[in-house]
N, C-alpha and C positions, 0 to 999 in steps of 0.2 A: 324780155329781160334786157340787162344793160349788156353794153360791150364792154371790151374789156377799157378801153378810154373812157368810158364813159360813167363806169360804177363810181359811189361819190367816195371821198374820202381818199385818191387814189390819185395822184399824179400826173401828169400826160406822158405818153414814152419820150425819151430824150431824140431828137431826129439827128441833130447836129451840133458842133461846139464853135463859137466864133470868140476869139480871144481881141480883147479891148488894149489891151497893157503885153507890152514886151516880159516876162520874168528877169528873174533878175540874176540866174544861173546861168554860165556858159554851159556851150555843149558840150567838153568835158564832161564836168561837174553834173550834171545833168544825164548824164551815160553811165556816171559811175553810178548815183543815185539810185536809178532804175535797175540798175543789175545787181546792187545789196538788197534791196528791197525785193527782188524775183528771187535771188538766191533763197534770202530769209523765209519768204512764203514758200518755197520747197522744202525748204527744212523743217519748217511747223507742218506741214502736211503730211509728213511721214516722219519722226522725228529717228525711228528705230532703224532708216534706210542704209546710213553708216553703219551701224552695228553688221546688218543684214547682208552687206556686200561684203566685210571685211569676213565674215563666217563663209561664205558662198566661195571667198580662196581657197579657203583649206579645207571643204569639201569637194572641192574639183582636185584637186592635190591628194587629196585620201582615195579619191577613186580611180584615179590614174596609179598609185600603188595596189589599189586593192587588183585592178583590170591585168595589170604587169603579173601581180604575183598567181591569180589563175590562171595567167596564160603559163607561167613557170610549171605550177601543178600539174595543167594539162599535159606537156610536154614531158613530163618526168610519169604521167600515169598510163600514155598511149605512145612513148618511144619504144616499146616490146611490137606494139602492133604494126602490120605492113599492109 
């Protein structure tokens, strides 16, 4: 059978990149670039992850009441006991 190079229709794998021409972006510009663009493909990738962390506050927040107030319960159901 073929390899995987070798099947037709298929490309050769890329080894390396040799650049001819300077861009035409400083590095700034070029930093910011790349970091909107990383940001934006995080956000298309989960887009519901805001949503998801802003609920996960005020679930940790409800269970630190909920924890508080059984421990109040205990205390008031086993203060008879010694």
């Amino acid at each position: 059978m073929y390899g995987k190079a070798e099947q037709p229709g298929l490309d050769p794998p890329v080894t390396g990149l040799k650049i001819d021409t300077p861009g035409k972006v400083d590095a700034r510009a070029y930093d910011q670039t790349v970091r909107d663009i990383t940001n934006f493909l995080e956000y298309a990738g989960e887009p519901a992850a805001l949503k998801r962390q802003s609920i996960g506050v005020w679930v940790v927040l409800f269970l630190a009441l909920l924890t508080f107030l059984a421990y109040l319960l205990k205390t008031e159901y086993w203060k008879d006991v010694h």
